[in-house]
Wavefront OBJ file of the C-alpha trace (Angstrom):
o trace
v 63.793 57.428 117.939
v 66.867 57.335 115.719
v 65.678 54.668 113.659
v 61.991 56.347 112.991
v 63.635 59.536 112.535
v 65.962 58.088 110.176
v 68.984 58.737 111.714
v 70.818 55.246 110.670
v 74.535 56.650 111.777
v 73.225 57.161 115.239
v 71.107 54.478 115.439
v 74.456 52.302 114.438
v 76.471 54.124 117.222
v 73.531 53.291 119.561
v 73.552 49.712 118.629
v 77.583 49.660 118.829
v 77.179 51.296 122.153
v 74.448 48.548 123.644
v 76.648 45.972 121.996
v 79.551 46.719 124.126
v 77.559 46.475 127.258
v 75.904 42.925 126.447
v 72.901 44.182 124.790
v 71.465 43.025 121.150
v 68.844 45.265 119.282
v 66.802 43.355 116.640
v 64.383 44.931 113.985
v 61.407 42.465 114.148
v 58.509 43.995 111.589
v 57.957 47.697 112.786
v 59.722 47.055 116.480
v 62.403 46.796 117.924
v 63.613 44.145 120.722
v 66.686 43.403 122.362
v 68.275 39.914 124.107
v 71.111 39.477 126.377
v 74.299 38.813 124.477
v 78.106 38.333 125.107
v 79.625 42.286 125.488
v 81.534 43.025 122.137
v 84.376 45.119 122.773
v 85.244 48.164 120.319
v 82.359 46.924 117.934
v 81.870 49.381 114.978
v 79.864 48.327 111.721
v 80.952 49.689 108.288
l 1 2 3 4 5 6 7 8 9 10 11 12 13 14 15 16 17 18 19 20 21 22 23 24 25 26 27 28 29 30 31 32 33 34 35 36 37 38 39 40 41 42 43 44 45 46
């Protein structure tokens, strides 16, 4: 919802968040899928 409303900062922190837990959101076309991934501590993108 962040992403089609166009919210990019809290789409970012939602990402970060997911991140930290072992989860990887990927923009494929017009979705949006996620795969298992190794948790990223403290991970914030500029």
């Amino acid at each position: 919802m962040a992403r089609r409303n166009k919210d990019y900062s809290m789409s970012d922190n939602i990402r970060n968040q997911l991140a930290e837990h072992g989860i990887a959101l990927m923009d494929v076309g017009t979705d949006t899928i996620w795969k298992p991934c190794l948790p990223i501590k403290n991970c914030h993108v500029s």
